[in-house]
C-alpha positions in Angstrom: 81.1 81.6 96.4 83.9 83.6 97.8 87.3 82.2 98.1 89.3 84.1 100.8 93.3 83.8 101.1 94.0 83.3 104.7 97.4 84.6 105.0 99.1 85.8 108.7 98.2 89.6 109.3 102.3 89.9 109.1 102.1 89.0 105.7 99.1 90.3 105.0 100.8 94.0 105.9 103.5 92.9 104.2 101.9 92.7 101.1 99.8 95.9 101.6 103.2 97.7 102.1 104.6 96.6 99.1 101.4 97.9 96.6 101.5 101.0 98.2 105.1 101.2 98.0 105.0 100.2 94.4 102.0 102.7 93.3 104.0 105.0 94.7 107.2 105.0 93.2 105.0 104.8 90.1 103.6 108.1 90.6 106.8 109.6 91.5 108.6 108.0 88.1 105.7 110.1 86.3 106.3 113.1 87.9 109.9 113.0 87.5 109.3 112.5 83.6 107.2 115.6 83.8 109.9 118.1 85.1 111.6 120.6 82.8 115.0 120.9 81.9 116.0 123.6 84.3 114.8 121.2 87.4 116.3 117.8 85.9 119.9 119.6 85.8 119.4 120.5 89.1 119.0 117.2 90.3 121.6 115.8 88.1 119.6 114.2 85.1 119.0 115.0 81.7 115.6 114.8 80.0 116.7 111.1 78.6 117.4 109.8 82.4 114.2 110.8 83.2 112.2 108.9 80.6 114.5 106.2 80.8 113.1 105.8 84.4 109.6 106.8 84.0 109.3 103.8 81.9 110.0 101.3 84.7 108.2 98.9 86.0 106.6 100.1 89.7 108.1 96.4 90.9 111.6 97.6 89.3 113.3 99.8 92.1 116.6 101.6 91.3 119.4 99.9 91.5 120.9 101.9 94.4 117.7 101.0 96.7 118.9 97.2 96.5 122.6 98.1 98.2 
């Protein structure tokens, strides 16, 4: 037997939004650990920012995002 949620297609794209939004910032937390020095300084972070980011959670978005 399958058990459907029945939620309103507003929510329902809601949610979809959000795990995209999620995988995504996931992927780009990997990349960023994956840059070398020389492109880190140009953006203003050293090799320890980076991992220190990369580590997040994908549901953990920076700090400045929530403003």
């Amino acid at each position: 037997m399958i058990h459907v949620l029945h939620l309103p297609a507003q929510s329902a794209f809601r949610w979809v939004r959000r795990i995209k939004y999620a995988l995504h910032l996931s992927r780009t937390r990997k990349m960023l650990a994956r840059l070398d020095a020389h492109l880190l300084s140009d953006l203003g972070l050293t090799h320890e920012e980076a991992e220190r980011e990369a580590v997040r959670r994908a549901w953990d978005p920076p700090g400045h995002w929530l403003e």
